[in-house]
C-alpha positions in Angstrom: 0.0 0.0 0.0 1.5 3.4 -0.8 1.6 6.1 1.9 0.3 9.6 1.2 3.3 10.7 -0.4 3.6 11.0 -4.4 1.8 8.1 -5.9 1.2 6.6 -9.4 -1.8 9.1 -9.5 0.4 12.0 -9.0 2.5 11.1 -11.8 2.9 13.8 -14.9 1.0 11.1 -17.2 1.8 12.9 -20.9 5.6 12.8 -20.5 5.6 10.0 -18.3 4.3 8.3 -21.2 6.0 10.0 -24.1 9.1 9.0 -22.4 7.8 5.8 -22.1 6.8 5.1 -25.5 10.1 6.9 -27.1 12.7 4.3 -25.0 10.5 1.6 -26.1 10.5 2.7 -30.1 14.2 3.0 -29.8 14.6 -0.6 -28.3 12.6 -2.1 -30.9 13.9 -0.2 -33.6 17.7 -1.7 -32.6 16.3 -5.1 -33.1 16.3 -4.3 -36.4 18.8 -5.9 -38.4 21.5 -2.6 -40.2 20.5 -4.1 -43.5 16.9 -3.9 -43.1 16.6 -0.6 -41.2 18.6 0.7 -44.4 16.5 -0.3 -46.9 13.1 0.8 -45.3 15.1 4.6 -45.0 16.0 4.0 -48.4 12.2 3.2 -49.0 11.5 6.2 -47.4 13.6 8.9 -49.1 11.5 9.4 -52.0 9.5 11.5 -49.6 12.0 14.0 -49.8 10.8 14.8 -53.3 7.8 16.7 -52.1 9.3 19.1 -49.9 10.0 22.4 -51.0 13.7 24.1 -49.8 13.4 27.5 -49.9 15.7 30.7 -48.4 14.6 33.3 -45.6 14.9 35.6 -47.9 13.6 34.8 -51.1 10.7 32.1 -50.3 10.0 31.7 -54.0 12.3 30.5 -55.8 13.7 26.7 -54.9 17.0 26.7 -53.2 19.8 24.2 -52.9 22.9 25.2 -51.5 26.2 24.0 -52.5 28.7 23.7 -49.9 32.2 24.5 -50.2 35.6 22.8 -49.2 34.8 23.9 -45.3 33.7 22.6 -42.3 29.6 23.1 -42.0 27.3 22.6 -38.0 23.8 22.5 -37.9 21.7 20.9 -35.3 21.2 16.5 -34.6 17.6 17.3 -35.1 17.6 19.0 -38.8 19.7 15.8 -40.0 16.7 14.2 -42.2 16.1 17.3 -44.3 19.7 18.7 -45.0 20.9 14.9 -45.6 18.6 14.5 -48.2 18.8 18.1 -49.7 22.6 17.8 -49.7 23.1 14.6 -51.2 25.7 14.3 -54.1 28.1 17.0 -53.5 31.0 14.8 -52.2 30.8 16.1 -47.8 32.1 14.2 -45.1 30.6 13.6 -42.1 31.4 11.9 -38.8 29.1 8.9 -37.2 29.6 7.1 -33.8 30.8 3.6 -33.8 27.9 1.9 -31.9 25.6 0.3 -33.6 23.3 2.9 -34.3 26.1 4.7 -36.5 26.5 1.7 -38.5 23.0 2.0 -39.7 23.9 6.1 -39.9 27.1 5.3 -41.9 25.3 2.7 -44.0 22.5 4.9 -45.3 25.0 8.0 -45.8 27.2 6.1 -47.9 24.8 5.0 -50.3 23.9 8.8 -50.6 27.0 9.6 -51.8 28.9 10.9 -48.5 32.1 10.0 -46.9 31.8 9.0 -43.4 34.8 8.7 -40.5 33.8 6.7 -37.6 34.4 8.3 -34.0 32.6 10.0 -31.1 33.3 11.7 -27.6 33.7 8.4 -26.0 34.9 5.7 -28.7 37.4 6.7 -31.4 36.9 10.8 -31.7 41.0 11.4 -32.4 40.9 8.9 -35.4 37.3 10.2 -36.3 38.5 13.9 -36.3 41.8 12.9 -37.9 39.9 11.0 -40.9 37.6 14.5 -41.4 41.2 16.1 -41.7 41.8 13.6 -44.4 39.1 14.4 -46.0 39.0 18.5 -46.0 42.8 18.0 -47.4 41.6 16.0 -50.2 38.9 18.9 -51.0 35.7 17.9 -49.5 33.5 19.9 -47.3 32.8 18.3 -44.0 29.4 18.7 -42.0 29.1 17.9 -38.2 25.8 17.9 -35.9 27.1 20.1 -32.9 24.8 18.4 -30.3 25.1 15.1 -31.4 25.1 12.0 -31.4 23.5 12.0 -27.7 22.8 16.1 -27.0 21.9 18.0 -24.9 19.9 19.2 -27.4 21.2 21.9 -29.0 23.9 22.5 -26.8 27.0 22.8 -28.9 30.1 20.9 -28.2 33.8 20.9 -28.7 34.1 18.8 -31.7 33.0 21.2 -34.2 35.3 24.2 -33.1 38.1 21.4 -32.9 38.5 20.3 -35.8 38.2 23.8 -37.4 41.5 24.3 -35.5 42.6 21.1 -36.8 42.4 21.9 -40.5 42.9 25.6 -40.0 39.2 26.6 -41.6 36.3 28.7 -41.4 32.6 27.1 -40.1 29.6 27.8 -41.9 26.4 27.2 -39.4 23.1 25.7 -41.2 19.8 26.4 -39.8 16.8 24.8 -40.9 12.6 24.6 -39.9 9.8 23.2 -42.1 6.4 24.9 -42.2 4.7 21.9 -41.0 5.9 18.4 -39.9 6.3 16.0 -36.8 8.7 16.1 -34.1 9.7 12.9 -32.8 9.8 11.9 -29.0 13.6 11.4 -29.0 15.9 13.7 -27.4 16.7 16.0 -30.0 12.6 16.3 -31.1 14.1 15.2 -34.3 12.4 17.2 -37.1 10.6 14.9 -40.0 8.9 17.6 -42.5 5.2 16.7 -44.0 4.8 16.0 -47.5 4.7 18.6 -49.1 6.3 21.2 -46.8 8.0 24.3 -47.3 11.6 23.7 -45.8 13.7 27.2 -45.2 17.4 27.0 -45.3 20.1 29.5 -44.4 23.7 29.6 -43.9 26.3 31.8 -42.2 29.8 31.9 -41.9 31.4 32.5 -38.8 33.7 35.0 -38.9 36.8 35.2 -36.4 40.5 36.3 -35.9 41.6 32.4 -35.2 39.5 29.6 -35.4 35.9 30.3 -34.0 35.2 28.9 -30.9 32.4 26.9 -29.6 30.3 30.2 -28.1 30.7 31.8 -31.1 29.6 28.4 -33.1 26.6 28.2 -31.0 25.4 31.5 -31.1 25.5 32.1 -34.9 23.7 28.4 -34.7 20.8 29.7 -32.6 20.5 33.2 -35.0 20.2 31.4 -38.7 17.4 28.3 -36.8 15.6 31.3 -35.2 15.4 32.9 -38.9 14.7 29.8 -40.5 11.9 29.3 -37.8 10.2 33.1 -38.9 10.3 32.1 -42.4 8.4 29.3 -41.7 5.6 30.5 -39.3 5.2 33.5 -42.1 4.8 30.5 -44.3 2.1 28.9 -42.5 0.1 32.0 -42.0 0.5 33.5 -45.6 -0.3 30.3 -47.0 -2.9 31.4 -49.8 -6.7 29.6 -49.5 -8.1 27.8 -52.6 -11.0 29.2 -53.7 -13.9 27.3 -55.8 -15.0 29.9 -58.1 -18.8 30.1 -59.6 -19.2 26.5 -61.7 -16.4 24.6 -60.3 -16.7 20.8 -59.7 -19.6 19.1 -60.4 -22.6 18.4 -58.0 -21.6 15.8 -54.8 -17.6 15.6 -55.7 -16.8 18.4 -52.3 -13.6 20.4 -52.3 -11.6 21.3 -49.4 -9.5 24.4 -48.3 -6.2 23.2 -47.3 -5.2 24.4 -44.2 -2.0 24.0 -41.9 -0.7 20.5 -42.6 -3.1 19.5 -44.6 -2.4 19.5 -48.2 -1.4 15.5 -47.8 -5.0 14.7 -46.6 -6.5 17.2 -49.2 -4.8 15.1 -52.0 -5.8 12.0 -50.8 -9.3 12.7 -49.7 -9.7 14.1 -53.9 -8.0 11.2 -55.5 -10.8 9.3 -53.3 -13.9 11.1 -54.1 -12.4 10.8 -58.2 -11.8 7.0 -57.5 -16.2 7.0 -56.3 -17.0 8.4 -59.5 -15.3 5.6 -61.8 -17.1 2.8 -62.6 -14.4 0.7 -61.2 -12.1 1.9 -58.6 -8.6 1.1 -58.4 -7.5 -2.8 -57.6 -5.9 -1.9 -54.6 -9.0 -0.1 -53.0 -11.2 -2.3 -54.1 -8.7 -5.2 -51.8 -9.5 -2.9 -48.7 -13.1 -2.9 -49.4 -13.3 -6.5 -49.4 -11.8 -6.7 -45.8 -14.1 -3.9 -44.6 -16.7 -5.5 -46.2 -15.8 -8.6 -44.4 -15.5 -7.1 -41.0 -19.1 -5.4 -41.2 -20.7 -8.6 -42.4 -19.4 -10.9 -39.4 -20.4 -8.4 -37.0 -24.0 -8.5 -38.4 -23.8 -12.3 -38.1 -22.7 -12.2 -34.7 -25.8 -9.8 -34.1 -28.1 -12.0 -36.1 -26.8 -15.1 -34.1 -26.7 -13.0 -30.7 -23.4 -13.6 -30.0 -23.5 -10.0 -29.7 -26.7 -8.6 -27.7 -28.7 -5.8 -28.1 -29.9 -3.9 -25.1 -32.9 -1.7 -24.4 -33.1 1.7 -23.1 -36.8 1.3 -21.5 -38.6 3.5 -24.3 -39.5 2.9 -28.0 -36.2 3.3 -30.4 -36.7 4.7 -33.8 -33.6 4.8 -35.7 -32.7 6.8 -38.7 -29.2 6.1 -40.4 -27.7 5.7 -44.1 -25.3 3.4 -45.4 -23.0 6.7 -47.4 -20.7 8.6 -45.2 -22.2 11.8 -45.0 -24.4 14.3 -46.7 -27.3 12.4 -46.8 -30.2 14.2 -44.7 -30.2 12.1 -41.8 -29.6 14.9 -39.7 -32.8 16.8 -41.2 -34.6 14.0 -41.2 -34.6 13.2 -37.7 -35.0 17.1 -36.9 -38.4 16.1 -39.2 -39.6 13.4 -37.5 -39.0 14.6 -33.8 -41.6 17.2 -35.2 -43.6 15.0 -36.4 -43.7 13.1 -32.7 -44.0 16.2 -31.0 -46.8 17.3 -32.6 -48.7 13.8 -32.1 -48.4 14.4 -28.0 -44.7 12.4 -27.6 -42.2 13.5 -25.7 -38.8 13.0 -28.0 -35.4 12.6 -27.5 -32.7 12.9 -30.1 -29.6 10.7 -29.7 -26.6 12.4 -31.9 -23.1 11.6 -31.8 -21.9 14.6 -30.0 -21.1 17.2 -33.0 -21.7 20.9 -31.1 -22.9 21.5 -34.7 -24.9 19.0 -35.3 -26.5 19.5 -32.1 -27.2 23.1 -33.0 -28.6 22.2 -35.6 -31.3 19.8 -33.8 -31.9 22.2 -31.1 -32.8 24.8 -33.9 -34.9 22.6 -36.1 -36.9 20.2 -33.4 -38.0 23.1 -30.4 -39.2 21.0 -27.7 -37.5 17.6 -27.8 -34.5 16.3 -25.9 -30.7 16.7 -27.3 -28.8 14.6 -26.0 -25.2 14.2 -27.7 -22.8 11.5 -26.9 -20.9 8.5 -28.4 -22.8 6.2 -26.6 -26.1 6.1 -27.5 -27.3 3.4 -24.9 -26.1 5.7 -22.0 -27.7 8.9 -23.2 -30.3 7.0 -24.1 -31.0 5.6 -20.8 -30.9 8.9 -19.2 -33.2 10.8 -21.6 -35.7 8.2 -20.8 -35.3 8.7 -17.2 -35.8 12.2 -17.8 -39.3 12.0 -19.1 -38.7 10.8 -22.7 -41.6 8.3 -24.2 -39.8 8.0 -27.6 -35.8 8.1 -28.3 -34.7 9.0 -32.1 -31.1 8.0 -32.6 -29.3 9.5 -35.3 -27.3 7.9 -37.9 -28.1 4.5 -36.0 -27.8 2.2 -38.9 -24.6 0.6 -38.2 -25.4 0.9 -34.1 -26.4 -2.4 -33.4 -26.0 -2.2 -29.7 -29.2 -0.7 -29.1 -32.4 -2.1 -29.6 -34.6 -0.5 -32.3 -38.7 -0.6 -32.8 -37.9 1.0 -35.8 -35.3 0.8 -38.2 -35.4 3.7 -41.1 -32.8 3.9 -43.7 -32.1 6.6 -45.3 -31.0 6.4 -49.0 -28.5 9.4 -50.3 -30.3 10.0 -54.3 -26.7 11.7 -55.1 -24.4 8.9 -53.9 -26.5 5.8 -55.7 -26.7 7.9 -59.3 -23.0 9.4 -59.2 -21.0 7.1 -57.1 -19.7 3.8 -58.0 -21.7 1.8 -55.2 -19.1 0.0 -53.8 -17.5 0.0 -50.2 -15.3 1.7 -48.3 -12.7 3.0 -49.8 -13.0 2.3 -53.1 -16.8 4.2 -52.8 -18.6 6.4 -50.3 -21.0 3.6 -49.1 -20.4 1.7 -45.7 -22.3 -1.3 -46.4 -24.4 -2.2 -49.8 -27.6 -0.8 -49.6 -29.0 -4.1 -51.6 -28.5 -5.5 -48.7 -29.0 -2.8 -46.3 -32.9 -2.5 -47.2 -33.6 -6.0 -46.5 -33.0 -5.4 -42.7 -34.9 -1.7 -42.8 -38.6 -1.4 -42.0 -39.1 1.8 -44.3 -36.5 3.4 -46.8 -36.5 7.2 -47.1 -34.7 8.4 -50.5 -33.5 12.2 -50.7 -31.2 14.4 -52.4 -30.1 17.5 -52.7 -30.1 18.2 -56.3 -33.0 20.7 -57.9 -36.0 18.1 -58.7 -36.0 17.2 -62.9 -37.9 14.8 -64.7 -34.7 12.8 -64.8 -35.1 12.7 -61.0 -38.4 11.3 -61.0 -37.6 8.6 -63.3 -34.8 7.8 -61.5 -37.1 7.5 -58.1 -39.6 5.5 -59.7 -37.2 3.1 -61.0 -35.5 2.7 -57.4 -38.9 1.5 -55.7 -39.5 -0.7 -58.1 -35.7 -2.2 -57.5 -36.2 -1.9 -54.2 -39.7 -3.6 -54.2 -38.3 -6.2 -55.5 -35.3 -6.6 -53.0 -37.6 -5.9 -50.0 -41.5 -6.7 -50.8 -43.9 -4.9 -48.4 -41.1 -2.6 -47.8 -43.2 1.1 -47.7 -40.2 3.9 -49.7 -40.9 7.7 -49.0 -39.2 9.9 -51.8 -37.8 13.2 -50.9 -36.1 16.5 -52.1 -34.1 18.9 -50.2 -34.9 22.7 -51.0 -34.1 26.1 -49.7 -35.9 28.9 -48.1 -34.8 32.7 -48.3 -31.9 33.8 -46.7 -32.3 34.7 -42.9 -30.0 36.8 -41.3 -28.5 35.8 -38.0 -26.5 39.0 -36.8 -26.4 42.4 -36.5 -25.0 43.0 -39.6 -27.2 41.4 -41.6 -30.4 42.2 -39.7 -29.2 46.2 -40.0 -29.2 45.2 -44.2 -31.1 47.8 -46.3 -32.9 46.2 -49.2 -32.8 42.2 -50.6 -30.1 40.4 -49.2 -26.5 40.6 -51.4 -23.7 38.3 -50.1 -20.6 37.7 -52.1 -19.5 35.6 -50.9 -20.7 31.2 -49.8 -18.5 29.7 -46.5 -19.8 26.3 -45.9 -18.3 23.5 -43.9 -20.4 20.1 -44.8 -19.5 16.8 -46.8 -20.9 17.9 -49.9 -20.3 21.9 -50.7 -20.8 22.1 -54.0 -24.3 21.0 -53.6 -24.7 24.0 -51.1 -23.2 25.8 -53.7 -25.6 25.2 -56.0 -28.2 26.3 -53.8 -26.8 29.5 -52.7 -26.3 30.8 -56.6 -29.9 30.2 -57.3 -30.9 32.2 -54.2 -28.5 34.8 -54.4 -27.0 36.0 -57.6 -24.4 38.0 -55.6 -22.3 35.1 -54.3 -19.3 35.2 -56.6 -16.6 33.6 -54.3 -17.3 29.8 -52.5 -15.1 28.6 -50.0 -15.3 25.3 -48.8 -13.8 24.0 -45.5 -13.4 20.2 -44.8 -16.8 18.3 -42.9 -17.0 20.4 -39.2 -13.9 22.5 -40.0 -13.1 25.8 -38.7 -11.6 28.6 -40.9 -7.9 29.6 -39.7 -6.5 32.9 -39.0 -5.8 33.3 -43.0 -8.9 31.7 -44.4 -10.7 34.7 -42.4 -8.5 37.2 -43.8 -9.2 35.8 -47.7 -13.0 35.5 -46.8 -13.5 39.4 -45.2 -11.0 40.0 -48.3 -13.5 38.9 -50.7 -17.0 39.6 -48.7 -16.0 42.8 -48.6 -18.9 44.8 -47.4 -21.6 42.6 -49.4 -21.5 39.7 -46.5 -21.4 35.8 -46.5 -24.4 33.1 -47.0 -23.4 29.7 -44.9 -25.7 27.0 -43.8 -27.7 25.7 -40.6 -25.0 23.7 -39.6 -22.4 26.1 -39.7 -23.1 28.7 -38.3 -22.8 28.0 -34.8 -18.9 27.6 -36.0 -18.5 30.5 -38.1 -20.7 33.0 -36.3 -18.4 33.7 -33.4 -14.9 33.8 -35.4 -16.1 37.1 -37.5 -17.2 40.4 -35.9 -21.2 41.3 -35.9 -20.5 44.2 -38.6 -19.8 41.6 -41.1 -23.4 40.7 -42.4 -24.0 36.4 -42.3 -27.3 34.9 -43.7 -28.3 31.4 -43.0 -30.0 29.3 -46.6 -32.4 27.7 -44.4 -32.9 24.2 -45.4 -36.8 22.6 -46.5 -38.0 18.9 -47.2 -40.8 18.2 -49.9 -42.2 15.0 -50.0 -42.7 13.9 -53.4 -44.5 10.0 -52.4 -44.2 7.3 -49.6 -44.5 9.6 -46.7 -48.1 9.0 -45.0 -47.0 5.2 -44.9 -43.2 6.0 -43.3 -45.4 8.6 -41.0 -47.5 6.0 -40.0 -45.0 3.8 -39.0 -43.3 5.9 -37.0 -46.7 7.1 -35.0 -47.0 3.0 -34.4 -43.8 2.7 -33.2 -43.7 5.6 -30.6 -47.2 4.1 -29.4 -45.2 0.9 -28.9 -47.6 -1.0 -31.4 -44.8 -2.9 -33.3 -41.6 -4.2 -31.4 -38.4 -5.9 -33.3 -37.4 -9.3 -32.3 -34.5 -8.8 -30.8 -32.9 -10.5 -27.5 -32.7 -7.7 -25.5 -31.2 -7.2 -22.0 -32.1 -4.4 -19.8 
């Protein structure tokens, strides 16, 4: 038993564990045969290729240094970025002789560098006499001043030694990357993102003898600390992308990278262009088997009850999709807590947890329960015990946890005629709906594109598919609309005349569908932005949207604007598109349903356990 004293609870757990986690990646990574830790760096290098080196003082042009026949420091930590930038032009270097500098010396060699082995402790008179060697026969020679074992940067003797050795001049190198990952070792060693703007800067060290290890240090610290400006300007003057009037076509999205995300960006796009082919890549379509296979066993293990379903002590009427996003359930729920409400229930809404989302809810159902949280049979519980008759859980397709009286899935029009309809990743959909609408009890289809002919004949055909997939299966069909703009500050409530925004700032799966909307309500939008799903605009992305509002204003969505409202000032004038549902057919026998299932006059089998 411990005493009172400082216990395990006490403990500083972030960099107890870091520290933790960092001696036990360096232990396994030393199990690592040399040979093989080579070639996976090797592997690796081609990452390199994206990074852009640039100088403090002229960020746009590409810069690559080349070093002359003299002895060069930088910091242990900037080693990945200058080894690869610096590769080819014939420097010397100096590794330890433990077993980590083998693998060091290994990989250095086959980029073209010369390498003396030594260190402070094992062989650092033959190493330093080797660099001599090599700065006679014309090489430059380039030495980490901390390293190999720090403090971090906390210069030592070596460099300024063997500049008195050979009788030459030191040129410091700083470096910083705009955006990248700083590993839990103990020099933070620096690995720059993909794609990341990498600032380089030299300066020689000028004294009357050699230059000694103050001196060394402190033109070290100047050239990082000016490296590290160039790159924080470079983060915040990173320029937005802006989708213009007509850009992209309906249900593709866009996003507006932000800091440290252009690798995500580029891989979400080459995804959403993979959907719309009629056959993704063979690799994708690999994953989606396994995720395929994963969802599938864990419906068997629900349909054998292996895995049990448990009640919350009210009727459940569930309303999830099988796409990843964008598909009204959101709306839809908003609808039919309404709907209940207006019929004498009591509802509760179970959402994930989104503060937007939940915003959203509050806004569009007055009068029923929000309750946000991951766990849907907890909250669940607890709204029933607060006077709930009837819980709605939101996108509560896949949740098969929780018992449901009612299981409505919700069918996204855009997704099934421009998508591929395949699985995760190679398409947007989480499960195939042909197998999906066997296990619903009604099918809700919407979209958000204007209502055509083309439309309806596309509905009609999809009932009768689904009709004969799931007989006796009622299917309501649905279109998302607008209202008129609202205004929801100051600004835009103090408007004179018909609303006018420039500019349209939306943060949802599918913008370019909101797009859409916005142009045919206002004719005064001529800039779109679109942030990623639930994203928040950075300092920059402001500036560019005040930049281009200008005194006109913006036009966002519902969902949004709980985000975006507080992050401009009231004198900028925001209007909300207010979303609206018309029911085209189906909906008297999905409303009829639900009425039945609040009342508790139709209950699933299911094993339940309280």
């Amino acid at each position: 038993m411990r005493g009172p004293g400082r216990g395990a609870c006490d403990r500083t757990p972030g960099r107890r564990s870091t520290r933790a986690w960092s001696r036990r990646a360096v232990l396994s990574a030393r199990r690592i045969p040399p040979g093989i830790s080579v070639r996976l760096v090797r592997a690796a290098l081609p990452l390199s290729r994206t990074w852009r080196f640039r100088h403090p003082d002229d960020p746009g042009r590409p810069y690559r240094p080349l070093l002359k026949h003299e002895i060069h420091a930088c910091w242990h930590e900037h080693l990945l970025p200058l080894t690869c930038l610096l590769a080819g032009q014939e420097l010397a270097t100096l590794a330890s002789r433990d077993r980590d500098g083998e693998i060091v010396s290994r990989i250095l060699r086959r980029l073209g560098y010369d390498v003396a082995r030594g260190s402070s402790t094992r062989g650092g008179s033959g190493g330093f006499r080797q660099l001599a060697r090599f700065c006679a026969a014309g090489r430059g020679v380039i030495l980490t001043g901390d390293g190999p074992r720090g403090p971090r940067r906390a210069l030592k003797e070596g460099t300024a030694r063997i500049a008195k050795l050979t009788e030459g001049t030191v040129t410091v190198v700083g470096v910083a990357a705009s955006s990248g990952w700083r590993l839990p070792s103990w020099d933070r060693f620096l690995v720059p993102a993909p794609g990341a703007t990498v600032f380089v800067s030299l300066e020689a060290v000028v004294a009357d003898d050699a230059p000694g290890t103050g001196e060394i240090q402190a033109a070290l610290r100047r050239e990082v600390a000016r490296c590290e400006q160039a790159a924080r300007e470079a983060r915040w003057s990173r320029p937005p992308r802006v989708v213009r009037s007509g850009n992209g076509e309906p249900g593709a999205g866009s996003l507006w990278p932000g800091r440290g995300t252009p690798v995500r960006r580029s891989l979400e796009l080459r995804l959403r262009g993979q959907w719309r082919r009629p056959r993704a890549a063979f690799a994708l379509r690999g994953l989606a088997r396994i995720y395929g296979g994963v969802h599938e066993g864990r419906d068997r293990l629900y349909g054998l009850g292996l895995l049990r379903t448990h009640s919350v002590g009210i009727p459940v009427i569930s309303v999830g999709g099988v796409t990843i996003g964008g598909s009204g359930k959101t709306p839809l729920a908003a609808c039919i807590a309404r709907t209940l409400r207006e019929a004498g229930h009591r509802p509760a809404i179970l959402a994930r947890g989104y503060a937007d989302e939940l915003q959203l809810l509050a806004h569009e159902a007055p009068g029923a329960t929000i309750r946000g949280h991951p766990d849907r049979l907890r909250s669940g519980r607890r709204a029933a015990a607060e006077g709930a008759t009837v819980a709605i859980v939101d996108d509560g397709f896949q949740h098969r946890r929780l018992c449901r009286d009612l299981e409505l899935l919700v069918l996204d029009r855009d997704a099934l005629r421009r998508t591929n309809g395949a699985r995760l990743p190679a398409g947007p959909f989480r499960e195939l709906w042909g197998r999906a609408v066997v296990r619903a009890d009604a099918i809700i289809v919407a979209g958000r594109e204007a209502w055509t002919d083309e439309l309806s004949r596309f509905d009609g055909e999809l009932r009768a598919r689904i009709g004969r997939l799931a007989p006796g299966v009622p299917v309501a069909t649905g279109a998302f609309g607008h209202g008129p703009p609202e205004a929801v500050n100051a600004g835009a409530r103090g408007w004179s005349g018909s609303p006018a925004p420039r500019v349209a700032l939306t943060g949802i799966m599918k913008p370019n569908l909101f797009f859409a909307q916005a142009g045919a309500a206002c004719a005064s939008v001529r800039e779109r932005f679109a942030l990623r799903d639930h994203g928040i605009p950075s300092r920059q992305e402001r500036a560019a949207v005040l930049q281009a509002a200008g005194r006109g204003g913006v036009l966002t969505t519902r969902k949004d604007i709980s985000r975006l409202r507080p992050l401009f000032d009231e004198g900028l004038p925001i209007w909300v598109l207010p979303e609206t549902l018309t029911w085209k057919a189906g909906w008297d026998d999905v409303k009829s349903l639900i009425l039945d299932a609040a009342s508790g006059r139709k209950h699933r089998d299911a094993r339940a356990e309280g």
